[in-house]
PQR file of N, CA, C, O and H, with PARSE charges and radii, in Angstrom:
ATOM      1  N   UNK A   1      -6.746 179.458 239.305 -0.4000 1.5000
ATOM      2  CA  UNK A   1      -5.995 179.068 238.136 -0.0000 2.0000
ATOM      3  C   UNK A   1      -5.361 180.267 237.441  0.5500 1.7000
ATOM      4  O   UNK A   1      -4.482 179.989 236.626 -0.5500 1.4000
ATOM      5  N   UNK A   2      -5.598 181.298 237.586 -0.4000 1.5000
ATOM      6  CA  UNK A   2      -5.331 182.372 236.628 -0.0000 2.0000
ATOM      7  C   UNK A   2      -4.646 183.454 237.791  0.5500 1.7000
ATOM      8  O   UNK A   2      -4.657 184.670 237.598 -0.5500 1.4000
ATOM      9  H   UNK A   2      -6.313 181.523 238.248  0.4000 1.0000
ATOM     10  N   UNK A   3      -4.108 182.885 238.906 -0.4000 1.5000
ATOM     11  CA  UNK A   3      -3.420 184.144 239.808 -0.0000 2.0000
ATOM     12  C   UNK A   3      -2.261 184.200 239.104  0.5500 1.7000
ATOM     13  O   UNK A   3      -1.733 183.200 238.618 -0.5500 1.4000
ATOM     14  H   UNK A   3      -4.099 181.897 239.063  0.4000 1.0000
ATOM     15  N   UNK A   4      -1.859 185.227 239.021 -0.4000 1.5000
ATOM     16  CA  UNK A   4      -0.787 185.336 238.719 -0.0000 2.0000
ATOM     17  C   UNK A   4       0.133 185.128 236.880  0.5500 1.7000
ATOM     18  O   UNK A   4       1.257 185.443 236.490 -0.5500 1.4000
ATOM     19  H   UNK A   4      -2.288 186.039 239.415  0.4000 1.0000
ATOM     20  N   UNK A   5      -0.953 184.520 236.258 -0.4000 1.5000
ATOM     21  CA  UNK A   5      -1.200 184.872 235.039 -0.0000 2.0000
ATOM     22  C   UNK A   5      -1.001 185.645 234.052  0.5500 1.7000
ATOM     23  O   UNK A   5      -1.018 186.475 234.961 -0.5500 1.4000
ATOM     24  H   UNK A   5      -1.867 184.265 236.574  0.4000 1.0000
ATOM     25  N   UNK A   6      -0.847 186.159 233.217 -0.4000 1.5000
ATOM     26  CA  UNK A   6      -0.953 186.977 232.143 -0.0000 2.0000
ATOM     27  C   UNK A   6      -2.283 186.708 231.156  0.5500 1.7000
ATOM     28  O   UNK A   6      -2.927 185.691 230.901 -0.5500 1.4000
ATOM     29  H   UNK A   6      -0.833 185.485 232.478  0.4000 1.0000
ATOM     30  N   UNK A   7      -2.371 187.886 230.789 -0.4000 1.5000
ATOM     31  CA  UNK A   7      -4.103 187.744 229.922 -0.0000 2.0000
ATOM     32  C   UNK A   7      -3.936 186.945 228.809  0.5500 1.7000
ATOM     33  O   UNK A   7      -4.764 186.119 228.424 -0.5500 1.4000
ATOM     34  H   UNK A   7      -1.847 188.713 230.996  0.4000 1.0000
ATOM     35  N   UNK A   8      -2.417 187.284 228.064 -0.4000 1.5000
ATOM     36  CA  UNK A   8      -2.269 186.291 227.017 -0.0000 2.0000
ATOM     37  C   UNK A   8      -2.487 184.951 226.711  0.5500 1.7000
ATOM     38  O   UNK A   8      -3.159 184.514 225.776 -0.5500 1.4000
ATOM     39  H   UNK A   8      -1.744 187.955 228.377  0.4000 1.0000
ATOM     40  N   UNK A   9      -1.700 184.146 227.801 -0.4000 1.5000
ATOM     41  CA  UNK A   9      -1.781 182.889 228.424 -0.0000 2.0000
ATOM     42  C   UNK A   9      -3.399 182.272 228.802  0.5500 1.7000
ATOM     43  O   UNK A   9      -3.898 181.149 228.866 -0.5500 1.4000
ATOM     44  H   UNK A   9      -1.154 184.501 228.560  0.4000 1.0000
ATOM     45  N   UNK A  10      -3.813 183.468 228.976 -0.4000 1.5000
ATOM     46  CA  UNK A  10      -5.270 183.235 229.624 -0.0000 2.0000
ATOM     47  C   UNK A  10      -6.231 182.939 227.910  0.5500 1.7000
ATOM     48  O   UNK A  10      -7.003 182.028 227.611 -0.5500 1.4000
ATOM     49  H   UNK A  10      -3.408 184.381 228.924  0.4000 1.0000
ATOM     50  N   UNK A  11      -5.771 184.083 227.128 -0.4000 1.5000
ATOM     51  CA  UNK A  11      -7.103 184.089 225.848 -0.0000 2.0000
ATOM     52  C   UNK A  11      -6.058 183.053 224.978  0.5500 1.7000
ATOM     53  O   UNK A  11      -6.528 182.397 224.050 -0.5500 1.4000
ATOM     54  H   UNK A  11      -5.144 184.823 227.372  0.4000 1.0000
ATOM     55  N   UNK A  12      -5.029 182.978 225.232 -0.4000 1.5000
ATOM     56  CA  UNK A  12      -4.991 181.423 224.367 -0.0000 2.0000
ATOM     57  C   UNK A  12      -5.383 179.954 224.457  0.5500 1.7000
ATOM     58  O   UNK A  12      -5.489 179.134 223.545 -0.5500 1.4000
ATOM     59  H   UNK A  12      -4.647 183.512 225.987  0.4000 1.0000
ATOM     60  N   UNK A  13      -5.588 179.798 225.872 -0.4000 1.5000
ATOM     61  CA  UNK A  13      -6.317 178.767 226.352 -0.0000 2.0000
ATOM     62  C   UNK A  13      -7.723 178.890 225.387  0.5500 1.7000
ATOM     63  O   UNK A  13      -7.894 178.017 224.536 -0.5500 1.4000
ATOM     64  H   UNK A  13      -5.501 180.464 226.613  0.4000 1.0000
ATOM     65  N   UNK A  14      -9.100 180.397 225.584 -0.4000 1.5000
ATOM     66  CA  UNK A  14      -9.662 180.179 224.906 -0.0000 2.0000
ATOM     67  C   UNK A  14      -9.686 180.151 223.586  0.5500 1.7000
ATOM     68  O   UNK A  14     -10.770 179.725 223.189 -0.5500 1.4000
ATOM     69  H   UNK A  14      -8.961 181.107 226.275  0.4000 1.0000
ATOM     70  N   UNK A  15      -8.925 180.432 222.705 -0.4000 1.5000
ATOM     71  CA  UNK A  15      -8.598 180.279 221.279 -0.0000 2.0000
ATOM     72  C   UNK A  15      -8.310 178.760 220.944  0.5500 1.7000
ATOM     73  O   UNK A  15      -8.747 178.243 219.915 -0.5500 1.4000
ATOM     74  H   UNK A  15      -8.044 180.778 223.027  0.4000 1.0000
ATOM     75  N   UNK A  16      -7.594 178.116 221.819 -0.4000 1.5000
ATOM     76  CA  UNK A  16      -7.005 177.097 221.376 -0.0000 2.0000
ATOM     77  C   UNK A  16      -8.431 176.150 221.557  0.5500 1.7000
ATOM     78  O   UNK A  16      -8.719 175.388 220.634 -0.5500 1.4000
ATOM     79  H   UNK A  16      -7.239 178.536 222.654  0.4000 1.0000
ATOM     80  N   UNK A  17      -9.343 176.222 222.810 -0.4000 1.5000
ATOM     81  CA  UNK A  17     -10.670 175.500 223.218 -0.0000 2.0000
ATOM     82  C   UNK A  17     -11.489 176.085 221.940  0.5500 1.7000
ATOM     83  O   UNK A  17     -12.118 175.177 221.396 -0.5500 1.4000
ATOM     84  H   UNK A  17      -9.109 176.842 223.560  0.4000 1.0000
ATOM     85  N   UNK A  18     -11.589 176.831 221.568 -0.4000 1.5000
ATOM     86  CA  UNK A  18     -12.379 177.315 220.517 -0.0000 2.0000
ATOM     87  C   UNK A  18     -12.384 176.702 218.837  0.5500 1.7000
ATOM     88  O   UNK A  18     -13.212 176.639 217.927 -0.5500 1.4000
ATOM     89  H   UNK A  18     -11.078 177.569 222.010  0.4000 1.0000
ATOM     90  N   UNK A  19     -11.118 176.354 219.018 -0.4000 1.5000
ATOM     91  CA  UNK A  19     -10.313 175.790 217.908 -0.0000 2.0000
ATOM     92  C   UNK A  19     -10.859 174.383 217.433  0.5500 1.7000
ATOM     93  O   UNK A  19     -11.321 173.767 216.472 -0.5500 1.4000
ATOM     94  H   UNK A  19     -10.445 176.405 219.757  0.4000 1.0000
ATOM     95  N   UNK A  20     -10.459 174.288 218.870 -0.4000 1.5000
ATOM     96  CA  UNK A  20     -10.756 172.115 218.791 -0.0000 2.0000
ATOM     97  C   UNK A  20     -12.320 171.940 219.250  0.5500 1.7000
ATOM     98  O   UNK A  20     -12.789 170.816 219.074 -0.5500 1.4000
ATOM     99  H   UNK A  20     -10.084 174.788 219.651  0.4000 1.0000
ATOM    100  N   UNK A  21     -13.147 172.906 219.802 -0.4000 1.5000
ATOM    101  CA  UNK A  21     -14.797 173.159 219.290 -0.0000 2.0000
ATOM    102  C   UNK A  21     -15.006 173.419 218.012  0.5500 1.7000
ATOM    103  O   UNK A  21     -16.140 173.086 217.668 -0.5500 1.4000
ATOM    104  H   UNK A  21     -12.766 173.819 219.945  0.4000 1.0000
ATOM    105  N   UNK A  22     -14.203 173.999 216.960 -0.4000 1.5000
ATOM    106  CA  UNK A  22     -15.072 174.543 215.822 -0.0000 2.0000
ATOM    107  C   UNK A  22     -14.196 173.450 214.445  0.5500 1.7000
ATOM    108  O   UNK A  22     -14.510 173.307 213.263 -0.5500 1.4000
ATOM    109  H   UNK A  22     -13.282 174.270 217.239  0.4000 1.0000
ATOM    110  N   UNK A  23     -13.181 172.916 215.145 -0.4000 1.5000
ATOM    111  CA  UNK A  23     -13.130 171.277 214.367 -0.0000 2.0000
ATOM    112  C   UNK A  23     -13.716 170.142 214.803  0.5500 1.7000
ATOM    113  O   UNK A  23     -13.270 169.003 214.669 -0.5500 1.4000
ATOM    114  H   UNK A  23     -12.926 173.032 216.105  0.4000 1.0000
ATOM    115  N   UNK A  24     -15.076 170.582 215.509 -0.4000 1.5000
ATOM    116  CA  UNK A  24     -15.703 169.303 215.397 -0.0000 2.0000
ATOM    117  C   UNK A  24     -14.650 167.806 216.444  0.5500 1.7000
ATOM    118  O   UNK A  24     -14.674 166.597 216.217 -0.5500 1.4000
ATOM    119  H   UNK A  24     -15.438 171.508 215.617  0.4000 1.0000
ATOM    120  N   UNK A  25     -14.102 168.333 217.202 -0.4000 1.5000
ATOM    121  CA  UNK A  25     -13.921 167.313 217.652 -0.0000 2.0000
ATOM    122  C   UNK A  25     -14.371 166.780 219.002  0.5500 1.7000
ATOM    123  O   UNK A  25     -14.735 167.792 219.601 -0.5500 1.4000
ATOM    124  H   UNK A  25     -14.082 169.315 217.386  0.4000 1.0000
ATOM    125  N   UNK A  26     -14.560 165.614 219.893 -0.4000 1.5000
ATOM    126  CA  UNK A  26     -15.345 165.059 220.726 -0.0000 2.0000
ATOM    127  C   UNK A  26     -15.101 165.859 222.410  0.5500 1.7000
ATOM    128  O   UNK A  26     -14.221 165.639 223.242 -0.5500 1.4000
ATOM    129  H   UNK A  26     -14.264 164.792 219.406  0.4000 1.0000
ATOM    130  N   UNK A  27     -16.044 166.642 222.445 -0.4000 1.5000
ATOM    131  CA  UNK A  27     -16.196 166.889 223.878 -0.0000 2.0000
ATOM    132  C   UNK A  27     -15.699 166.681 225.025  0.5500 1.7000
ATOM    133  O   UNK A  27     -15.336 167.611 225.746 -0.5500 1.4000
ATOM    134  H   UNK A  27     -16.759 166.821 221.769  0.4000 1.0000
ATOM    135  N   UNK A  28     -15.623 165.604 225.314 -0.4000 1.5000
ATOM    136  CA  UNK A  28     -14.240 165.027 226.257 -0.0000 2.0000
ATOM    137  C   UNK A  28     -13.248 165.390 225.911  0.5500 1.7000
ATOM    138  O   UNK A  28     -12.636 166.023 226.771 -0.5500 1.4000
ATOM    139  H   UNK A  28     -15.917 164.849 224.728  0.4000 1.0000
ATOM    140  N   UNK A  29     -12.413 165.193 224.304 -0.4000 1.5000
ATOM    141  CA  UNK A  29     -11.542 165.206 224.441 -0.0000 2.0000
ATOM    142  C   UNK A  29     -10.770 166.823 224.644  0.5500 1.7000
ATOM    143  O   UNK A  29      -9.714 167.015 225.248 -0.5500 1.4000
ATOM    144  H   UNK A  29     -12.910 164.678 223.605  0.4000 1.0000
ATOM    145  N   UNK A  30     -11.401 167.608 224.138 -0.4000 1.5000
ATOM    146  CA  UNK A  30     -11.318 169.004 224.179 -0.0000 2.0000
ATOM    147  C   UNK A  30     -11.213 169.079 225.627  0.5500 1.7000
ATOM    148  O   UNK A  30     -10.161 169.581 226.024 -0.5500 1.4000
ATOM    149  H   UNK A  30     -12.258 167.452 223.647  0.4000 1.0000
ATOM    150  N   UNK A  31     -12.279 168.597 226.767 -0.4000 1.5000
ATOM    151  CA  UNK A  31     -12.625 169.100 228.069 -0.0000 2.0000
ATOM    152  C   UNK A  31     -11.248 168.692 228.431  0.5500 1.7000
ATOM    153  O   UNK A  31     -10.679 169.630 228.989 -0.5500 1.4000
ATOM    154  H   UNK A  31     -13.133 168.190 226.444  0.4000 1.0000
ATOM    155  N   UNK A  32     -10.305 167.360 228.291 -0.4000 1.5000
ATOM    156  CA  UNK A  32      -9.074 167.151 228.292 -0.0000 2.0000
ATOM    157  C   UNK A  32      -8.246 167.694 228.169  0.5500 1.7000
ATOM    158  O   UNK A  32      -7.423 167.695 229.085 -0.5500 1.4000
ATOM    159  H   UNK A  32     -10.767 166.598 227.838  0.4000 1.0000
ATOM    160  N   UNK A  33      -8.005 168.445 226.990 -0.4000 1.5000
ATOM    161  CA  UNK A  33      -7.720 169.784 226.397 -0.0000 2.0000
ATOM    162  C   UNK A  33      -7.195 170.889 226.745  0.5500 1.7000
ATOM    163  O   UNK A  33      -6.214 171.614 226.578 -0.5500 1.4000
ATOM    164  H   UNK A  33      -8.673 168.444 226.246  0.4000 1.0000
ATOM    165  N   UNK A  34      -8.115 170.791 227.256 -0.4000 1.5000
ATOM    166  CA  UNK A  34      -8.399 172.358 228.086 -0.0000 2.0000
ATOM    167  C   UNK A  34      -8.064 172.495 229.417  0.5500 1.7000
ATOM    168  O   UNK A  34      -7.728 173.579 229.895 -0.5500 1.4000
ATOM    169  H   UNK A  34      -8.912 170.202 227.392  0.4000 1.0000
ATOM    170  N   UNK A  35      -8.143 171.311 230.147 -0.4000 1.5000
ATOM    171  CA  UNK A  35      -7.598 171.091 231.589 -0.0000 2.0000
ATOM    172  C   UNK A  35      -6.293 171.115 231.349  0.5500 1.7000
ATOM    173  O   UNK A  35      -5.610 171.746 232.155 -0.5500 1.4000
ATOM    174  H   UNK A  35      -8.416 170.431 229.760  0.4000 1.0000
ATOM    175  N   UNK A  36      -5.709 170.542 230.364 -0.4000 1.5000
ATOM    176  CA  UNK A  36      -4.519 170.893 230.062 -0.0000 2.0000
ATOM    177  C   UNK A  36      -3.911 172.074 230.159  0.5500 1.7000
ATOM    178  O   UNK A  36      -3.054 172.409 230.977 -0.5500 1.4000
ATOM    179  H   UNK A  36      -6.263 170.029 229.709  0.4000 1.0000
ATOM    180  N   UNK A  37      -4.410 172.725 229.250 -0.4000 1.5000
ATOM    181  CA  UNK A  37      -3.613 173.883 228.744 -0.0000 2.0000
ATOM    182  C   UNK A  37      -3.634 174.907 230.058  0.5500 1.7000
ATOM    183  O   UNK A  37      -2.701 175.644 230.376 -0.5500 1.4000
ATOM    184  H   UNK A  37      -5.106 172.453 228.586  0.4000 1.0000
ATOM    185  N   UNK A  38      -4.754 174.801 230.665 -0.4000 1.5000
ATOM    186  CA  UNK A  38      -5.078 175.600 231.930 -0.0000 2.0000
ATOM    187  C   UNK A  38      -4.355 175.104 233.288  0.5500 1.7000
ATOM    188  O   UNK A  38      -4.613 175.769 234.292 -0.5500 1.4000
ATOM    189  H   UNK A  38      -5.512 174.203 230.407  0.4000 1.0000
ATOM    190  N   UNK A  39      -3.587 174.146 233.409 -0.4000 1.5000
ATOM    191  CA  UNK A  39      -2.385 173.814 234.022 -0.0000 2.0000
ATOM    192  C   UNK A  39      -1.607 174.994 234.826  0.5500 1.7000
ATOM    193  O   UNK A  39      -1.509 175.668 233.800 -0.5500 1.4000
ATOM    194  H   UNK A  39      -3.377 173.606 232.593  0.4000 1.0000
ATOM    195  N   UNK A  40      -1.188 175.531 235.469 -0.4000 1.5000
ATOM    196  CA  UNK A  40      -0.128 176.427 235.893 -0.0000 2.0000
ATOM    197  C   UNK A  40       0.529 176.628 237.090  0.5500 1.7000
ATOM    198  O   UNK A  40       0.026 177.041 238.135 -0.5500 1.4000
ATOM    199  H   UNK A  40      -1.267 174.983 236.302  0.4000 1.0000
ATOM    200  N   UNK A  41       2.088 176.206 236.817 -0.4000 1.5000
ATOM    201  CA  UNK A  41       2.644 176.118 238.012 -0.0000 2.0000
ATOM    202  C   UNK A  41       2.220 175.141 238.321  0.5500 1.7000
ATOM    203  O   UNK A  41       1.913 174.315 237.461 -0.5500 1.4000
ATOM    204  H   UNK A  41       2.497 175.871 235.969  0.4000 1.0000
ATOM    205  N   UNK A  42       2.029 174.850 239.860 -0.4000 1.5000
ATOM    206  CA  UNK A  42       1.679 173.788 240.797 -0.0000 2.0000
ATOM    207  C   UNK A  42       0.141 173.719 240.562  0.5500 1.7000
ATOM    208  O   UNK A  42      -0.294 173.168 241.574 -0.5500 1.4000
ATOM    209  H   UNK A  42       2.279 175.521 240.559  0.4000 1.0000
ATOM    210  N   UNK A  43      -0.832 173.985 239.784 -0.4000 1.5000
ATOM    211  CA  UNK A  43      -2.086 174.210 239.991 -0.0000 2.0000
ATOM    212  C   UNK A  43      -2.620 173.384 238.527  0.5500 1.7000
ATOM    213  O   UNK A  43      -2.601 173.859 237.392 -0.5500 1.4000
ATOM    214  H   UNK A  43      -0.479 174.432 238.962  0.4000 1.0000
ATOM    215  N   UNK A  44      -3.110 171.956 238.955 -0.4000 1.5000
ATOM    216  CA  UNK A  44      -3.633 171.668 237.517 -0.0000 2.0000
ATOM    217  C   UNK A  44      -5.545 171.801 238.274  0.5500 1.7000
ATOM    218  O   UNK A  44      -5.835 171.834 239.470 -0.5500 1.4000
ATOM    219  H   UNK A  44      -3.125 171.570 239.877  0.4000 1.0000
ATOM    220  N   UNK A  45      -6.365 171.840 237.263 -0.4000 1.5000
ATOM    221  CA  UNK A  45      -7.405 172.183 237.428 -0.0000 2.0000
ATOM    222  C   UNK A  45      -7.751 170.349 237.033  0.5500 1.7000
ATOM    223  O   UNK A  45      -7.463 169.552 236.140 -0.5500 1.4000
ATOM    224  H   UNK A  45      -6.130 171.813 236.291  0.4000 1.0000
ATOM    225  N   UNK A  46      -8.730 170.362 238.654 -0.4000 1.5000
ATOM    226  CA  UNK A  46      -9.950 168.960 238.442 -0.0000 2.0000
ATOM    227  C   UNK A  46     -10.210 168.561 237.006  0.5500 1.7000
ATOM    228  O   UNK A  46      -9.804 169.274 236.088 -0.5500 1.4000
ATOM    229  H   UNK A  46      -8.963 171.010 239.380  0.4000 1.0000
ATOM    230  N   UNK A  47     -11.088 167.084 236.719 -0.4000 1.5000
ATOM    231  CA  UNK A  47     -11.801 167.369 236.001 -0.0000 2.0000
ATOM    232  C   UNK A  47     -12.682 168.383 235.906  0.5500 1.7000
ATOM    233  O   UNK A  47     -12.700 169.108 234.912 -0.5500 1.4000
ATOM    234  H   UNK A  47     -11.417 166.504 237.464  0.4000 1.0000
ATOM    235  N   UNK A  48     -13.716 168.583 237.188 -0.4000 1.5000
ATOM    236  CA  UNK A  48     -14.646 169.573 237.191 -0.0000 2.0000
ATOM    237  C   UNK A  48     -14.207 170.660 236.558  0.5500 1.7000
ATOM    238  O   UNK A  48     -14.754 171.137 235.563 -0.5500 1.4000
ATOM    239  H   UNK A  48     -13.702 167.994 237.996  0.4000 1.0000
ATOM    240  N   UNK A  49     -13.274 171.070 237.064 -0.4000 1.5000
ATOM    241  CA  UNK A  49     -12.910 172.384 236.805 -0.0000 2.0000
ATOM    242  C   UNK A  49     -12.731 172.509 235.261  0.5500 1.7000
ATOM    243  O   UNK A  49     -13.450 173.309 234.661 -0.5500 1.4000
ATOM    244  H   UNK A  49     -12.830 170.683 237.872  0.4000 1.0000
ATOM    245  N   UNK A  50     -11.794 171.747 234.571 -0.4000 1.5000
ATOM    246  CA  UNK A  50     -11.569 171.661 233.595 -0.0000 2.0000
ATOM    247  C   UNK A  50     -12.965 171.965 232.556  0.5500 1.7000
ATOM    248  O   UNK A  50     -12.923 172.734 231.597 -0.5500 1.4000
ATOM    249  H   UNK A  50     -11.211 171.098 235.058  0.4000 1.0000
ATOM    250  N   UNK A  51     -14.162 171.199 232.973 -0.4000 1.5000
ATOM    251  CA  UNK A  51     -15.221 171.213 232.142 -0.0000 2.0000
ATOM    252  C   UNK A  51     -15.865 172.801 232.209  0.5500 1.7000
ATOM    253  O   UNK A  51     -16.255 173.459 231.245 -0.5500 1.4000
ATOM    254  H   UNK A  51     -14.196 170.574 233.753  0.4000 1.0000
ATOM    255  N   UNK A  52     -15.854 173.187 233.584 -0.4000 1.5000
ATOM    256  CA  UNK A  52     -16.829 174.400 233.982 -0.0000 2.0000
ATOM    257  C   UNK A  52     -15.819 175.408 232.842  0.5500 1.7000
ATOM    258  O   UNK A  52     -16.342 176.163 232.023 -0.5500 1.4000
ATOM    259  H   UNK A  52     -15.537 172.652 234.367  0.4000 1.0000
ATOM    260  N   UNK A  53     -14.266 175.233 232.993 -0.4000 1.5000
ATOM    261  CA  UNK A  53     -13.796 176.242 231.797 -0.0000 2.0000
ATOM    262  C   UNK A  53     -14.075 176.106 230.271  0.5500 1.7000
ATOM    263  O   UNK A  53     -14.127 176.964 229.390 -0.5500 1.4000
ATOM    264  H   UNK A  53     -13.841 174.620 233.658  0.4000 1.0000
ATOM    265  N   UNK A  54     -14.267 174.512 230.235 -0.4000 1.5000
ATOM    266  CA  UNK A  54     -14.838 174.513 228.757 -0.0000 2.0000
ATOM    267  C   UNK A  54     -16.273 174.975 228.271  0.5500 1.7000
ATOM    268  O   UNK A  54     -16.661 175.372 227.172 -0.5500 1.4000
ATOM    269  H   UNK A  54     -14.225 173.816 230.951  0.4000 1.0000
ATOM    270  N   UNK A  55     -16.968 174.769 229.558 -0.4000 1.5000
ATOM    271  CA  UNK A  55     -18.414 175.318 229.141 -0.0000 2.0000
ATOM    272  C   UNK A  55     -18.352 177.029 229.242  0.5500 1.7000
ATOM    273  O   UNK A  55     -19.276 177.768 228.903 -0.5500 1.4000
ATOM    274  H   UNK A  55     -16.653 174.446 230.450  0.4000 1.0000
ATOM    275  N   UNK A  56     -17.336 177.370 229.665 -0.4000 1.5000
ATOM    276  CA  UNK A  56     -17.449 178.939 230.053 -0.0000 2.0000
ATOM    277  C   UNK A  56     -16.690 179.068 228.318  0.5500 1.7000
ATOM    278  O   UNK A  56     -17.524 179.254 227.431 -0.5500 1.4000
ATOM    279  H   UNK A  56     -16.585 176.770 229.940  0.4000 1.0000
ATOM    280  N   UNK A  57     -15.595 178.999 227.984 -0.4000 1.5000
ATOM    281  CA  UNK A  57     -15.237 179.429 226.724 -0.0000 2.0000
ATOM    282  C   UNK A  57     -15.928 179.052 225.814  0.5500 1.7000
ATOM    283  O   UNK A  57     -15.820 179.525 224.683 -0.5500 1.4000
ATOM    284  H   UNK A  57     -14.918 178.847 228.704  0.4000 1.0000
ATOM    285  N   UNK A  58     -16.650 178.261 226.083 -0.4000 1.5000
ATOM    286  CA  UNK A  58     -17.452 176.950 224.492 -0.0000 2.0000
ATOM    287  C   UNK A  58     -18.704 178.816 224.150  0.5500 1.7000
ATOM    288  O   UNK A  58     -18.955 179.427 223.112 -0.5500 1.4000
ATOM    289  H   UNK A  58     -16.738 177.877 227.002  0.4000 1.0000
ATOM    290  N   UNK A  59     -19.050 179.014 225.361 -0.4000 1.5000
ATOM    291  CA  UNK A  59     -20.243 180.367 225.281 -0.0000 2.0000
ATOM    292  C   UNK A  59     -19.533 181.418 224.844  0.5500 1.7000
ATOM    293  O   UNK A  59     -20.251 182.412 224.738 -0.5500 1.4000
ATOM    294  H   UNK A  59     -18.846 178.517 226.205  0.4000 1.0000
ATOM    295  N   UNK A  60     -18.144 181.644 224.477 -0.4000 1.5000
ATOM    296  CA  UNK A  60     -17.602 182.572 223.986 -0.0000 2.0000
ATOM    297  C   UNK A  60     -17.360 182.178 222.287  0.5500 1.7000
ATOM    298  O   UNK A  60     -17.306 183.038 221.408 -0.5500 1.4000
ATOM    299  H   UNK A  60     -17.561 180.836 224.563  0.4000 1.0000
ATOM    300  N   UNK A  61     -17.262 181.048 222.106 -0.4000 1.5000
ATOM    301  CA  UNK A  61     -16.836 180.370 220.786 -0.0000 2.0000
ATOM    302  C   UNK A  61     -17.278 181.168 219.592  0.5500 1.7000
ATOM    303  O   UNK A  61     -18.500 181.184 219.741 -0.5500 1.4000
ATOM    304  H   UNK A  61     -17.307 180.349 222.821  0.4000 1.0000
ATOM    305  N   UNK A  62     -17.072 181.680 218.756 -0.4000 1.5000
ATOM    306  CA  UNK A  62     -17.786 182.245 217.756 -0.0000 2.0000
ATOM    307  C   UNK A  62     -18.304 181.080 216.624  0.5500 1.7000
ATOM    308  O   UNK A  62     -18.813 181.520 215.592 -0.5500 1.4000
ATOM    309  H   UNK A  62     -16.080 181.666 218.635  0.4000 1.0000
ATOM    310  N   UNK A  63     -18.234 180.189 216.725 -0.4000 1.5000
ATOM    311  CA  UNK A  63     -19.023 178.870 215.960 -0.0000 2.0000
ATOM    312  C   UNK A  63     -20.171 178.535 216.326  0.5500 1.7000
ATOM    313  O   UNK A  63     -20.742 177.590 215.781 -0.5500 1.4000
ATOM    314  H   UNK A  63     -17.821 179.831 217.563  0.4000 1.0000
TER
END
């Protein structure tokens, strides 16, 4: 998901997951979220995938 990337693109994904964790809003829908935003190019990420990135940024969250 992140070949070819920029870091920016990359820590706004977690800012933005961090965001909609620290407003309290529903788990799914964030994990939704986040599969989203992590999209690129031809490459959308699984559900799975989507979640394993939310549980990886949720441990960065400062909330």
């Amino acid at each position: 998901m992140a070949d070819g990337r920029r870091d920016d693109p990359i820590a706004n994904i977690l800012d933005n997951t961090c965001q909609e964790i620290g407003a309290d809003k529903e788990a799914s829908i964030v994990v939704v979220n986040t599969g989203k935003r992590a999209a690129y190019q031809n490459a959308t990420p699984t559900p799975d995938q989507a979640q394993a990135i939310y549980d990886l940024a949720s441990t960065y969250c400062p909330n």
